[in-house]
C-alpha positions in Angstrom: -10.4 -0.4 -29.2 -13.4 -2.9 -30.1 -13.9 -6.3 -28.1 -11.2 -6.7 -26.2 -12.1 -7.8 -23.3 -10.3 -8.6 -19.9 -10.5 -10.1 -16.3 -8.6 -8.7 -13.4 -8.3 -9.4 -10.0 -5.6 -8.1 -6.9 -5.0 -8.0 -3.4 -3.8 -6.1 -0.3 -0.5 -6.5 1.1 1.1 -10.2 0.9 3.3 -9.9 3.9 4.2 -13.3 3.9 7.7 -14.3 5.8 7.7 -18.0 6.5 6.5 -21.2 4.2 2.9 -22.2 4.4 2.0 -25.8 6.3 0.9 -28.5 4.3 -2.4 -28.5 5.8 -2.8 -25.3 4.1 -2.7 -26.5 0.6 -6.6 -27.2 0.1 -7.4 -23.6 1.0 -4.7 -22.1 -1.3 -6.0 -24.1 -4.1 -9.3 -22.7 -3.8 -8.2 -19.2 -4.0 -5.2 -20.2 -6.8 -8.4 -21.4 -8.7 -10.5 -17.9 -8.5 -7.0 -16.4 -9.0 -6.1 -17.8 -11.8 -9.5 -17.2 -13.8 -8.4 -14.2 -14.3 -6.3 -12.6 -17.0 -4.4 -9.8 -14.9 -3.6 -11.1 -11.2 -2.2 -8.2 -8.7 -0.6 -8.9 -5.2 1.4 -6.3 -3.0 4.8 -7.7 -2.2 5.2 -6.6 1.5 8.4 -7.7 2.2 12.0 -8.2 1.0 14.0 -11.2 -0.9 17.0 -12.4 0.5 18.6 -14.7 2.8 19.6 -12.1 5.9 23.0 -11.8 4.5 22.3 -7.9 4.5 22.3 -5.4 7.2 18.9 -3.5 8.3 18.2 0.0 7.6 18.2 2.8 10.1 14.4 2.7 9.9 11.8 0.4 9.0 8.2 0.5 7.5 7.8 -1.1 11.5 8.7 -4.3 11.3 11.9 -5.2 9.6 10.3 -7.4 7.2 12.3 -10.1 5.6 11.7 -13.5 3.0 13.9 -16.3 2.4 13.8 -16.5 -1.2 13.0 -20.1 -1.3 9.8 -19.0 0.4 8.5 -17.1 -2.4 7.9 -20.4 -3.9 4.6 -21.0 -2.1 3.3 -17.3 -2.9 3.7 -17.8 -6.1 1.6 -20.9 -5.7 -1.7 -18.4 -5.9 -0.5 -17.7 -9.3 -0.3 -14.2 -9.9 1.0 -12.4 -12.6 2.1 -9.2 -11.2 3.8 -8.1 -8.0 3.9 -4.6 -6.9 7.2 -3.6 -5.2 6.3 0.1 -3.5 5.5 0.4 -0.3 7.0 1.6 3.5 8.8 -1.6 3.4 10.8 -1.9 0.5 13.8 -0.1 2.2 13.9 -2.1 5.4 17.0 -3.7 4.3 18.3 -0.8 2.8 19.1 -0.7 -1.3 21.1 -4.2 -0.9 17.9 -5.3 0.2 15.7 -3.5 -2.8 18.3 -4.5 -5.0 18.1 -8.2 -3.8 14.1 -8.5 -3.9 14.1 -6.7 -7.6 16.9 -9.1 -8.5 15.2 -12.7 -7.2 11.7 -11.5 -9.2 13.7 -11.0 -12.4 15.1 -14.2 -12.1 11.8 -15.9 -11.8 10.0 -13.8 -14.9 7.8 -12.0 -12.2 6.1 -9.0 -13.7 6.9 -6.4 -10.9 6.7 -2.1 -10.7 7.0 0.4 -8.2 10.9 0.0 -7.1 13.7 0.4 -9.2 17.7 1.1 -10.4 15.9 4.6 -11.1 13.2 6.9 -10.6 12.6 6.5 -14.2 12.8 2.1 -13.7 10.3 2.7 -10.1 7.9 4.6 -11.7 7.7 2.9 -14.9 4.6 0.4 -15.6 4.9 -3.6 -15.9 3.4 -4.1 -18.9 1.7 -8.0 -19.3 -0.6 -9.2 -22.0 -3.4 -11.3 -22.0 -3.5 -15.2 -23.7 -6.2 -12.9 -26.3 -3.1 -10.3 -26.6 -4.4 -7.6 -24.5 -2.2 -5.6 -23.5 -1.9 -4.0 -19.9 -0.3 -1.4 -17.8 0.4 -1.8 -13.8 1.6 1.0 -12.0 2.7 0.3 -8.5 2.8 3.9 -6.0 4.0 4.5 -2.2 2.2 7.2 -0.8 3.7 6.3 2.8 7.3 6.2 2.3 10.1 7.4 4.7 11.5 10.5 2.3 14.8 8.4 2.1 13.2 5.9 0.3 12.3 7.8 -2.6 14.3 6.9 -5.7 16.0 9.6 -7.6 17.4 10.7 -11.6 20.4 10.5 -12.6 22.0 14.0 -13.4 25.2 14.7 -15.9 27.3 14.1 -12.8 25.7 11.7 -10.0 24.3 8.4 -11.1 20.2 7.7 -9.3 19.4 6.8 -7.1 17.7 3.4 -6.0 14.3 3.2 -4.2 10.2 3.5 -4.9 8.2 5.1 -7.2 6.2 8.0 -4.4 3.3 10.3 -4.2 3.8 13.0 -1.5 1.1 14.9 0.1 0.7 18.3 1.9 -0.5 18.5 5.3 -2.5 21.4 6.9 -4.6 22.5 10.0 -7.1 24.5 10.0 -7.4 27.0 13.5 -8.9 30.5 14.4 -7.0 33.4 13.9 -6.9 33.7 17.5 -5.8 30.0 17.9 -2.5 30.7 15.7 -1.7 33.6 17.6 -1.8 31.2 20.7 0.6 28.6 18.6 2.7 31.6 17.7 3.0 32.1 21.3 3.8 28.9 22.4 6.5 28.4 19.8 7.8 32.1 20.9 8.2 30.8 24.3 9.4 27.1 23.6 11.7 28.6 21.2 10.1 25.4 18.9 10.8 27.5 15.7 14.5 28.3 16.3 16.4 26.2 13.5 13.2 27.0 11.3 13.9 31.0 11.6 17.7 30.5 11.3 17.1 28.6 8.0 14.5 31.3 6.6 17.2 33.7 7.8 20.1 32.3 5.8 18.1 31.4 2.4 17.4 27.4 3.3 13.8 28.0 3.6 11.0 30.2 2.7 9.0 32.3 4.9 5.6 31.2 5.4 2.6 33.1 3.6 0.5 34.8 5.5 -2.8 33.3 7.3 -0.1 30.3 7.7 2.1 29.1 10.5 4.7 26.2 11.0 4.4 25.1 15.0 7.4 22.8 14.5 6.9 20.4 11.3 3.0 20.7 11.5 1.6 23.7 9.2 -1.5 25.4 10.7 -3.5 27.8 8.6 -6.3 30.5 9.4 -8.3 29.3 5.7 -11.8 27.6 6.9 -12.0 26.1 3.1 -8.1 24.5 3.0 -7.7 21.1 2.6 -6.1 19.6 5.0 -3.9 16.7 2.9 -3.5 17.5 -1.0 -0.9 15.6 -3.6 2.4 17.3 -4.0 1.5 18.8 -7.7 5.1 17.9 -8.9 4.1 14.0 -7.8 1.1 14.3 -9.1 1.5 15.3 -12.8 4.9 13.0 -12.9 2.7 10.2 -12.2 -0.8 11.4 -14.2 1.4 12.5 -17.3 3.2 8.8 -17.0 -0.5 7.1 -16.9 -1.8 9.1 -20.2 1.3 8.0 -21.9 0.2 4.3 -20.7 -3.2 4.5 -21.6 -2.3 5.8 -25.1 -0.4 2.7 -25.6 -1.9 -0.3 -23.9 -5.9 -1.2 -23.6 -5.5 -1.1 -20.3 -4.0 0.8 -17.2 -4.2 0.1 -13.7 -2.8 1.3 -10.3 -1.7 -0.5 -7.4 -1.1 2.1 -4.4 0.2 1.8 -0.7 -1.5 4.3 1.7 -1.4 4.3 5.4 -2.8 7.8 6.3 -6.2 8.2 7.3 -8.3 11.2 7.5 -7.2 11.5 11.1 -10.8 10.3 12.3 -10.7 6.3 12.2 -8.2 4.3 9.9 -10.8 2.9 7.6 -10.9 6.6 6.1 -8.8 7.3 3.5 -7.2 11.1 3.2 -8.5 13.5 1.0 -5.5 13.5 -1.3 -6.0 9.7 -1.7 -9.6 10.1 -3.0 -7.9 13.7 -5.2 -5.3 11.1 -6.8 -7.6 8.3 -7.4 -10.1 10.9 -9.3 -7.3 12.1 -11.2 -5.7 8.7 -12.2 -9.2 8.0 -13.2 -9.7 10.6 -15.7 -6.6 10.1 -17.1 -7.8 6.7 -18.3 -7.2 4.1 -15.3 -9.6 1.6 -15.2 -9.5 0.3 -11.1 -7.3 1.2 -8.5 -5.8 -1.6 -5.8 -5.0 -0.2 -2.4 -3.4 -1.6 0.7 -1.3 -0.5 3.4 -3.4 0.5 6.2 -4.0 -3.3 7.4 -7.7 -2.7 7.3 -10.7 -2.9 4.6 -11.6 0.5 3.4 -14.6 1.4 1.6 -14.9 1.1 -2.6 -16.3 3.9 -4.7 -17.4 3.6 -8.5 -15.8 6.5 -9.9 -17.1 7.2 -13.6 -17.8 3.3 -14.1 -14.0 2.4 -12.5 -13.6 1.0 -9.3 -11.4 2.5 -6.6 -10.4 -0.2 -3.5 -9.2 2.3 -0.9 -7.8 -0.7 0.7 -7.8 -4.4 0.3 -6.5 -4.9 3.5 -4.2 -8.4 4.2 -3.9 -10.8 2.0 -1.5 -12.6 3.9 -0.4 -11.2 7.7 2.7 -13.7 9.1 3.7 -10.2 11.1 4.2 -12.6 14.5 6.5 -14.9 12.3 8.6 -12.4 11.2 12.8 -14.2 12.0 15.2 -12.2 12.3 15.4 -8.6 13.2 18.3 -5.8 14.2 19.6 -4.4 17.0 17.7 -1.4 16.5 14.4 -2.7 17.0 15.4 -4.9 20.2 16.7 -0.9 21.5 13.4 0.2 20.9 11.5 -2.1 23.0 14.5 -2.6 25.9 15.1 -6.1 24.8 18.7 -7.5 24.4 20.2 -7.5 21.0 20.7 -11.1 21.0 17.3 -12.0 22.0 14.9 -14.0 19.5 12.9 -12.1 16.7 9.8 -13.8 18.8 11.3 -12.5 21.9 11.2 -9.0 21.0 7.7 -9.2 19.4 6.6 -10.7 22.6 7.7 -7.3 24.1 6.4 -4.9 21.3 2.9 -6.9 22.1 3.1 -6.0 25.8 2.9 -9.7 26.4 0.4 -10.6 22.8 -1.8 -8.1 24.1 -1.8 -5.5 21.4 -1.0 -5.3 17.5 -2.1 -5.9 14.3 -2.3 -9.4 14.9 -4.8 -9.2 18.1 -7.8 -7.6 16.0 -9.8 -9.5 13.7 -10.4 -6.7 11.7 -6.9 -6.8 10.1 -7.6 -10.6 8.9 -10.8 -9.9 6.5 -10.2 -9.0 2.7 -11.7 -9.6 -0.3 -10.5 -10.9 -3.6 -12.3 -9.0 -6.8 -13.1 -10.4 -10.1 -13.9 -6.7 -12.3 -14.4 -7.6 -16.1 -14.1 -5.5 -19.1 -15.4 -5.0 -22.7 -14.0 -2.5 -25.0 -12.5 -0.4 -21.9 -15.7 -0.1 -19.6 -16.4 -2.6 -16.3 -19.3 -5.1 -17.4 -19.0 -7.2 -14.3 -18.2 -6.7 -10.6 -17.8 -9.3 -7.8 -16.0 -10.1 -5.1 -15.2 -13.2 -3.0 -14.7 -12.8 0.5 -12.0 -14.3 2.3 -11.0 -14.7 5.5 -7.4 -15.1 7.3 -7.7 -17.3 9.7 -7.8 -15.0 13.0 -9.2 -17.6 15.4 -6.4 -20.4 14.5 -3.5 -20.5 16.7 -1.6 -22.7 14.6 0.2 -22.5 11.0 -2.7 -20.8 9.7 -3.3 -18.0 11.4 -2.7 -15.3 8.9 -2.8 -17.3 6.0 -6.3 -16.5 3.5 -9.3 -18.7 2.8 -12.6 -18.4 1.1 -15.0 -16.6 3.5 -18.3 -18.6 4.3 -21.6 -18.1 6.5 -21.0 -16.2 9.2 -16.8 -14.7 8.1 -18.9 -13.9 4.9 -21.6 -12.1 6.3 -19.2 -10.1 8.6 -16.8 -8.9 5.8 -20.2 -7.7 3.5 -21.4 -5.7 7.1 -17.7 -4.4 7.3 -17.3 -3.4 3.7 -21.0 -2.2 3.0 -20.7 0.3 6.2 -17.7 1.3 4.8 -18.2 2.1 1.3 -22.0 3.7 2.0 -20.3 7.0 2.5 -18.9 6.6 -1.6 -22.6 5.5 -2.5 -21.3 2.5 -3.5 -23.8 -0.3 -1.4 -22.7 -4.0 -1.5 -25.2 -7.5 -1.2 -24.7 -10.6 -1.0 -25.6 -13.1 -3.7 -24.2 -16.7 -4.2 -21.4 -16.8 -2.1 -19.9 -13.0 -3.6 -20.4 -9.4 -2.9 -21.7 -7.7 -5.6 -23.5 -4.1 -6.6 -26.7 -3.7 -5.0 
């Protein structure tokens, strides 16, 4: 590969429900403009596609979230050129909804990845080339699914299954020896473990190894040097082997991936089987890797001259607009069914008191601009940009460029954050760049 060269930018999670004001326009244009410098322009699609003629799911990535499809007009407005599909709420609407959301992108020539027909369709790349022909690969990964939104294969007999392309992960304790003898205990006396020793009994599951112990659904284990979250290997070399294959065809390849865990500290950490797939997607020839799905900024590492964005946090946050919602979440929060959506949001907030939407925190991102030359980042910068936390009108929740003091706050946020990856940020001319 000799000279080819390309620009790339993406965001955090677009979780855009209602139409933007007019007012807005002048601060969208701005972005549109950085945006669309850019040969490759990622956003996370945090929502579905349809026009409520489809029931909810059972469950929910939280909020049941929902998009009139004339809506997606004014997203598209920012101009990007690729929209990634996986994450916790692809299934809120169930696969009508999926199907719907998949179905209104094709019909616009939307680049999208991450859900499919298939496992084999979710977990395949978009592919999009560049006005100088190069040629990239975007992968689009949930890593916080509910299990039944997982897509499947088709075998000789059952068709697949609908639903997202997914990492899973492994979870683990660490306790004394004399601490899981007190959990062994506890379950002995609770009788916790019942259905889990029936199963084990009949075949259905295995027994655990020893030095380990399930207390319930949490495993605890006696090893001071376990891990406590690793990828499910399966998961893991599905979705490695699928990004060789990319990289052997394309110039580029590229991973957007939706992560809520933490590292059970503070939710700007990521989990250590984040950081173990990001390494790993890395050497297998990825060039930067997009995250979201945590609502916050997390820190950026420079992996072997590739940069990982643990989290891009918002780009767009309209959760307090969402407009319709189910039954099941007015049951949740003791409102009646046929109350408002704002109604029962009013009630989940405790009165606007708590929630995403009450911290600022969840309303400052960052929008990159990485450039390449012959497969290796010559250029690294980032424009700050803030969401509008202290409106209480239209805008609240809608993205701007970052100036003065917004500026200065997101580079104090993002610098503390990424310190611990030895990546340190500065300021200069209006961006963030490598200090």
């Amino acid at each position: 590969m000799s000279g080819k060269r390309l620009s790339a930018t993406g965001t955090g999670d677009s979780l855009f429900v209602a139409p933007f004001p007019p007012e807005y326009a002048p601060m969208l244009e701005k972005l549109a403009d950085f945006i669309g410098g850019c040969d490759l322009r990622m956003t996370n699609l945090e929502t579905n596609l349809s026009d409520f003629e489809l029931f909810g799911n059972a469950y929910s990535g939280g909020t049941w979230l929902n998009t009139r499809r004339k809506y997606l007009d004014d997203l598209v407005r920012f101009g990007f050129n690729f929209y990634g599909n996986a994450n916790n709420h692809a299934m809120d609407y169930s696969h009508a909804g999926l199907l719907s959301t998949i179905a209104e992108l094709d019909s616009r020539k939307l680049a999208h990845a991450g859900t499919g027909l298939s496992l084999e369709e979710a977990a395949a790349p978009a592919v999009l080339r560049s006005a100088d022909g190069v040629t990239s690969a975007v992968f689009a990964v949930d890593a916080s699914m509910n299990d039944a939104s997982r897509a499947g294969r088709a075998t000789k007999m059952l068709p697949a299954r609908p639903g997202v392309n997914y990492l899973r992960h492994n979870t683990v304790g660490k306790v004394t020896p004399e601490e899981l003898e007190q959990l062994r205990a506890i379950a002995k006396k609770t009788r916790l473990n019942f259905v889990r020793e029936q199963s084990i009994a009949t075949g259905y599951m295995t027994p655990d190894k020893p030095g380990v112990f399930h207390f319930g659904q949490q495993v605890f284990t006696t090893d001071p040097d376990a891990v406590e979250t690793t990828c499910n290997a399966k998961d893991k070399k599905r979705l490695i082997d699928a990004i060789r294959e990319a990289k052997s065809r394309y110039d580029y390849v590229f991973v957007m991936i939706h992560c809520h865990d933490s590292d059970w500290v503070r939710v700007e950490n990521p989990p250590a089987y984040y950081r173990e797939f990001a390494h790993a997607a890395i050497d297998a020839g990825v060039s930067a890797i997009f995250g979201g799905g945590c609502h916050r900024l997390r820190g950026v590492e420079i992996y072997r001259n590739a940069p990982i964005f643990y989290s891009l946090g918002d780009f767009i946050y309209q959760g307090p607009k969402v407009e319709i919602l189910p039954a099941d979440f007015m049951e949740k929060y003791d409102v009646d069914i046929f109350a408002t959506a704002q109604e029962a949001l009013w009630a989940r907030s405790r009165g606007d008191k708590v929630g995403l939407h009450c911290n600022k925190l969840n309303y400052q991102t960052f929008l990159p601009r990485i450039e390449y030359e012959d497969g290796a980042m010559t250029s690294f910068k980032l424009l700050p940009v803030y969401l509008n936390f202290d409106r209480k009108d239209d805008l609240n929740g809608l993205p701007a460029a970052a100036e003065g003091k917004e500026a200065e706050e997101i580079l104090a946020v993002l610098d503390g954050l990424s310190e611990p990856f030895g990546t340190r940020l500065k300021m200069e001319k209006g961006f963030l760049v490598l200090a």
